[in-house]
C-alpha positions as CSV (number, residue, x, y, z in Angstrom):
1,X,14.2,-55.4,-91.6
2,X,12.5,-52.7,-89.8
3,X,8.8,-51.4,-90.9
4,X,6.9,-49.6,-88.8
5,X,9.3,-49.4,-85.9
6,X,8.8,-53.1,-85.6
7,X,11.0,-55.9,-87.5
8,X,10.1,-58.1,-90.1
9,X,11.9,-61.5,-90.5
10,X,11.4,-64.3,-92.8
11,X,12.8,-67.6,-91.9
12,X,12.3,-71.5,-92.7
13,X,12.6,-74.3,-90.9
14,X,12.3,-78.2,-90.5
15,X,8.5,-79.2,-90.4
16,X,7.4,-81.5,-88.5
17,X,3.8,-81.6,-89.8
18,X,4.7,-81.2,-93.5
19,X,8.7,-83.2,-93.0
20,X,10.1,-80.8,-94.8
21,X,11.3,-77.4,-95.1
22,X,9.0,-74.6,-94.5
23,X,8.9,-71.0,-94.7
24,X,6.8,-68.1,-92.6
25,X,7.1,-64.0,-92.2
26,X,6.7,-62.4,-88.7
27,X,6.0,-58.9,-88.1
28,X,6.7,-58.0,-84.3
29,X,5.3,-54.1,-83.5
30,X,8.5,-52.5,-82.0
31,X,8.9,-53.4,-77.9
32,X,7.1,-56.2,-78.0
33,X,8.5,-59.1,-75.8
34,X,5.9,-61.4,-74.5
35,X,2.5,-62.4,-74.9
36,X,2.3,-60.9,-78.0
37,X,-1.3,-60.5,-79.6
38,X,-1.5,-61.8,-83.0
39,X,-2.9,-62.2,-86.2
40,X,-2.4,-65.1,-88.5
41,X,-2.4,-64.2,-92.5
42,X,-3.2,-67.3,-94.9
43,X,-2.7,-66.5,-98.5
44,X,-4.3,-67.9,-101.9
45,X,-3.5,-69.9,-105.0
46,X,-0.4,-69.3,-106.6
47,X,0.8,-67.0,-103.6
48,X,3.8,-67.2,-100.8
49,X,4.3,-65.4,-97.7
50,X,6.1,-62.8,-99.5
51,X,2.6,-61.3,-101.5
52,X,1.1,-60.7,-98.6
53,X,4.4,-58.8,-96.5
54,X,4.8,-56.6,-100.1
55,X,1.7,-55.7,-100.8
56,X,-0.9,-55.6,-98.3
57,X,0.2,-52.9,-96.4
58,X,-0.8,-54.0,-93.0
59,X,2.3,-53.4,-90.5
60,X,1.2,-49.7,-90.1
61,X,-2.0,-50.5,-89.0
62,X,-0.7,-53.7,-87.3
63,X,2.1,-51.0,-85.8
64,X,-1.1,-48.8,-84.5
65,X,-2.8,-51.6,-82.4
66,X,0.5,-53.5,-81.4
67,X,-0.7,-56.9,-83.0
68,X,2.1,-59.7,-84.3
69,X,1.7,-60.8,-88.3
70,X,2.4,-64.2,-89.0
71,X,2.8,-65.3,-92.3
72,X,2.9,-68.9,-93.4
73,X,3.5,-70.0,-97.1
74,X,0.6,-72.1,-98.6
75,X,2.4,-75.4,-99.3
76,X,5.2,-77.4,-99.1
77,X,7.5,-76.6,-101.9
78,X,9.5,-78.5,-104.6
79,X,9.3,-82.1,-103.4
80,X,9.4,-84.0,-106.8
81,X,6.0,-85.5,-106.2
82,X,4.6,-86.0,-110.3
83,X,2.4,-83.2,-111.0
84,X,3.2,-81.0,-108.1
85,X,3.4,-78.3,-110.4
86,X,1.3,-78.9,-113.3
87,X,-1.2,-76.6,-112.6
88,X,-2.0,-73.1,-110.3
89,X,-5.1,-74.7,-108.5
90,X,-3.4,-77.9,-106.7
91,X,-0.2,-78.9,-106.0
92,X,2.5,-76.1,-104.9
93,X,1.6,-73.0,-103.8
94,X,-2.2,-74.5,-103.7
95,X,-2.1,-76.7,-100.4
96,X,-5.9,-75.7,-99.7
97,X,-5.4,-75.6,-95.8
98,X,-5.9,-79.3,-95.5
99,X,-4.3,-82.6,-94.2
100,X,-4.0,-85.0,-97.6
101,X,-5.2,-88.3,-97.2
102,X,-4.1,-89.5,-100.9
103,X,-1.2,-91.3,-100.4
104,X,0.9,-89.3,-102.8
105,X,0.5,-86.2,-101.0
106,X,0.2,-87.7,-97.1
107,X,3.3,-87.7,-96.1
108,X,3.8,-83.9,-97.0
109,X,0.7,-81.8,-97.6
110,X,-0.4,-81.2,-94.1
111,X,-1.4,-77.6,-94.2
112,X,-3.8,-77.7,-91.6
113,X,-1.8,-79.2,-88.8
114,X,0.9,-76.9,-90.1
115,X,-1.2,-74.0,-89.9
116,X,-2.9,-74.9,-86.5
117,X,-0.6,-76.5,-84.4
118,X,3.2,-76.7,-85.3
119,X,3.4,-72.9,-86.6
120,X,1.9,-71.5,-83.6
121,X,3.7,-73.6,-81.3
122,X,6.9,-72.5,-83.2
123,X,5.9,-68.8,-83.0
124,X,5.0,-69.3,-79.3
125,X,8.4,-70.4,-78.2
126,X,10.6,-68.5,-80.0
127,X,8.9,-64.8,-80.2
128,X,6.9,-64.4,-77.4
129,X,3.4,-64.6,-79.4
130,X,0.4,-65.2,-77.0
131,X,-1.6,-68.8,-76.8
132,X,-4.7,-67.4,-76.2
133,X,-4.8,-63.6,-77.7
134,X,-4.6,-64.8,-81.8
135,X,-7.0,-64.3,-84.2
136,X,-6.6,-65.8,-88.6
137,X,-7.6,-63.8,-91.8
138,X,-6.7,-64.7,-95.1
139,X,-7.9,-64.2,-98.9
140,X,-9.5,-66.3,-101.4
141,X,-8.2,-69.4,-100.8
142,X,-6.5,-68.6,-97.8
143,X,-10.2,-66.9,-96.5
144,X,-11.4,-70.2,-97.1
145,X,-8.6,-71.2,-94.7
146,X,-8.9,-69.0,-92.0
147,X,-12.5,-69.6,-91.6
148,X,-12.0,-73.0,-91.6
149,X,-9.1,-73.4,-88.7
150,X,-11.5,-70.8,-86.6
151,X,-14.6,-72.8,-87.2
152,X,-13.1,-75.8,-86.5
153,X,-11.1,-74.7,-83.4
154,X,-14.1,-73.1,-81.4
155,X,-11.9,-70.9,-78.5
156,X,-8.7,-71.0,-80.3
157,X,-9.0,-67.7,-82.6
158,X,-11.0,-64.3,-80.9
159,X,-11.9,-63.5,-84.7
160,X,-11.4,-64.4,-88.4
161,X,-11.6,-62.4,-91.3
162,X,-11.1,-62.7,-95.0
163,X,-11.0,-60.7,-98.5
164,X,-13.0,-62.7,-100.9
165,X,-12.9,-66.4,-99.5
166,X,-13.5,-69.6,-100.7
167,X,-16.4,-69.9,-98.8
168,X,-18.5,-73.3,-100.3
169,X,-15.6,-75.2,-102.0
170,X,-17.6,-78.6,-102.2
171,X,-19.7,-76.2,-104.3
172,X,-17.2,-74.8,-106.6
173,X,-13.8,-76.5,-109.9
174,X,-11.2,-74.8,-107.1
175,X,-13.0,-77.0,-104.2
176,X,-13.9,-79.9,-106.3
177,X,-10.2,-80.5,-107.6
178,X,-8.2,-79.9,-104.4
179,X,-10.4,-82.5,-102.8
180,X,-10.8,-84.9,-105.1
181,X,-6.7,-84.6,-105.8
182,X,-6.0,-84.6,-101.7
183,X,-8.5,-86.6,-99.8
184,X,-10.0,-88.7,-102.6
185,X,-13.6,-86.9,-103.4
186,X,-15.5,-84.1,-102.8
187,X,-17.5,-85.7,-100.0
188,X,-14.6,-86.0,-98.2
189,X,-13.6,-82.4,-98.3
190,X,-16.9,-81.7,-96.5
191,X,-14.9,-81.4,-93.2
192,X,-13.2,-78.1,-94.8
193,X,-16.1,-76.8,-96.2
194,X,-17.1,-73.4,-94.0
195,X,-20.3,-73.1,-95.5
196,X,-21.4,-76.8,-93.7
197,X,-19.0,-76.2,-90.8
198,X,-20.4,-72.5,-89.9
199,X,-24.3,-74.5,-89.7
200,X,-22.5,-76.7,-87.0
201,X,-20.3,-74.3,-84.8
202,X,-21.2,-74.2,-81.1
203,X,-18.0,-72.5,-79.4
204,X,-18.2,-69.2,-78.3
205,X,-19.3,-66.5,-80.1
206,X,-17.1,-65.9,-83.3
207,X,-17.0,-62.8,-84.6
208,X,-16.0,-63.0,-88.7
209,X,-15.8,-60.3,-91.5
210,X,-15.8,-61.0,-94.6
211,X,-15.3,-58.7,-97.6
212,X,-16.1,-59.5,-101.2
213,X,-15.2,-57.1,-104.3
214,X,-18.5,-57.2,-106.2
215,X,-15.9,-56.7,-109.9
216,X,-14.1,-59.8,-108.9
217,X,-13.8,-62.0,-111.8
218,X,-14.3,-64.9,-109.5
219,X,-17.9,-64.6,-108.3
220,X,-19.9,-64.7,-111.0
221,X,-23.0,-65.1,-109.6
222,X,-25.4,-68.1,-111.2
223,X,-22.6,-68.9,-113.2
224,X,-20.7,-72.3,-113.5
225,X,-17.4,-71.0,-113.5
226,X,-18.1,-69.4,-109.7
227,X,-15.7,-70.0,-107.4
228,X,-16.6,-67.6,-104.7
229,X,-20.2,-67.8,-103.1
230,X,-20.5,-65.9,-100.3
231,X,-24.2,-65.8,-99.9
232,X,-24.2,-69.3,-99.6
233,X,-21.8,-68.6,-96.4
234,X,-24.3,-65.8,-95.4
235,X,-27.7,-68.3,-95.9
236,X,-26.2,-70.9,-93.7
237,X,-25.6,-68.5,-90.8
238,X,-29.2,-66.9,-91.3
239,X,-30.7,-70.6,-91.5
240,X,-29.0,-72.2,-88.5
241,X,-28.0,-69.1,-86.2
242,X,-24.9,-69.9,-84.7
243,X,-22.9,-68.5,-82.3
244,X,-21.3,-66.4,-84.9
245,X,-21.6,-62.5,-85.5
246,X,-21.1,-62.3,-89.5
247,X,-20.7,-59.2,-91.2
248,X,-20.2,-59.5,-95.2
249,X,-19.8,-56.6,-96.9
250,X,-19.9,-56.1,-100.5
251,X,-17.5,-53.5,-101.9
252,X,-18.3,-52.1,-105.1
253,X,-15.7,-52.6,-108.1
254,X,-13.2,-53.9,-106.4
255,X,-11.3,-57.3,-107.7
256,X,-9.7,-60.1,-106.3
257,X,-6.1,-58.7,-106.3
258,X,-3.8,-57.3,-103.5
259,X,-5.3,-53.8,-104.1
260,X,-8.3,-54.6,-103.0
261,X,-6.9,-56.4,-99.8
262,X,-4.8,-52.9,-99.4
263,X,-7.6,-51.2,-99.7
264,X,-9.6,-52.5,-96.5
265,X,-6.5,-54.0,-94.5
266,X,-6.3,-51.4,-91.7
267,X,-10.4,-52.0,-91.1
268,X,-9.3,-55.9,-90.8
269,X,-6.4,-55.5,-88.4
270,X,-8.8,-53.1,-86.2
271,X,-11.4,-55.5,-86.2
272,X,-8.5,-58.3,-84.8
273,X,-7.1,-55.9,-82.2
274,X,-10.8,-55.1,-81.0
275,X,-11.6,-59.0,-80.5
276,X,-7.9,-59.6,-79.4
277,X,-8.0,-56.9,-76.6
278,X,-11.6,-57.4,-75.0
């Protein structure tokens, strides 16, 4: 359908990565034909592609710069594995950016090859997106996911943002559970953690924004129930100085919903197009 002047398509596909079907969104700003700058969206718990292309209002602003959306969905869906579903916080729609290691979910929760590799490959061939002008954002648990594919693919993404990420989750229930349940404990999980992965970066310099409602009924500072801990994010940058230029931004009383994300969108997409047009 056409937004913007540009088109938005939603379409699925045989995955490779994830064996079996998968579905993304893809916003292309009106002309566009080949190398295509773009910016990756990863969305949270409970969410498809479709939250993100309804409510976030993003394609004017994506329209103004002339930057490609890409939307993924956040797992693979409706596979009869027992307790896929049982609960918001693991299973479908909660595929926490990794590659399971459990041998229940193995074979099919691969969200981070998915998300890194086959997706971008499959965007690359068939619409013209760039290979080296893309940059990720996400929110909550898809923040959690953008930093984490930027930080652990120094070079790949010119930036990475995120509305109220997931920043420490061997820290946090959402983190704990999602490990535990894919890769078989918490220590494992350490390899997605952006918190321990931002003290080790070395690529070039990164530049990430990171916004963070301070009325989000998620942080809960000093609380057990926290699931969001961006200072901790903040302290590991200040204590190891990486090659990273962070700016987190605390925005009073706003929440963790898609108004918030509306809200600050069209400063996210011009922060992208600044990093994907140096």
């Amino acid at each position: 359908m056409k937004v913007f002047g540009g088109m938005l398509s939603q379409y699925k596909h045989a995955s490779t990565a994830c064996k079996t079907e998968m579905k993304f969104a893809i916003w292309l700003p009106a002309g566009a034909k080949a190398d295509i700058p773009v910016a990756y969206w990863l969305s949270g718990l409970t969410c498809t592609d479709a939250n993100f292309i309804e409510k976030a209002n993003a394609f004017g602003p994506a329209a103004e710069h002339q930057i490609a959306i890409v939307v993924p969905d956040t797992s693979p869906d409706a596979l009869g594995i027992e307790g896929e579903a049982d609960a918001y916080d693991f299973g479908t729609k909660a595929g926490f950016y990794v590659n399971a290691t459990e041998a229940k979910w193995k074979e099919n929760y691969n969200m981070y090859d998915y998300v890194t590799k086959e997706l971008p490959e499959l965007v690359r061939s068939n619409f013209g997106i760039s290979a080296t002008k893309q940059s990720i954002m996400g929110h909550s648990m898809g923040g959690h996911g953008a930093l984490i594919c930027a930080l652990k693919n120094p070079g790949a993404y010119k930036s990475v943002s995120a509305f109220s990420p997931i920043v420490n989750p061997t820290n946090c229930a959402w983190g704990h559970k999602a490990f535990t349940g894919y890769l078989g404990s918490v220590e494992a999980g350490q390899e997605y953690d952006a918190t321990l992965l931002v003290s080790k970066y070395a690529g070039p310099t990164l530049p990430i924004l990171i916004d963070q409602g301070s009325a989000d009924n998620f942080l809960k500072p000093g609380q057990a129930e926290c699931q969001l801990k961006p200072e901790k994010f903040q302290e590991a940058v200040d204590a190891a100085k990486p090659p990273v230029t962070l700016e987190l931004r605390m925005q009073d009383g706003y929440d963790h919903s898609y108004y918030f994300i509306s809200s600050f969108i069209k400063e996210h997409i011009a922060f992208h197009a600044k990093a994907l047009k140096a």
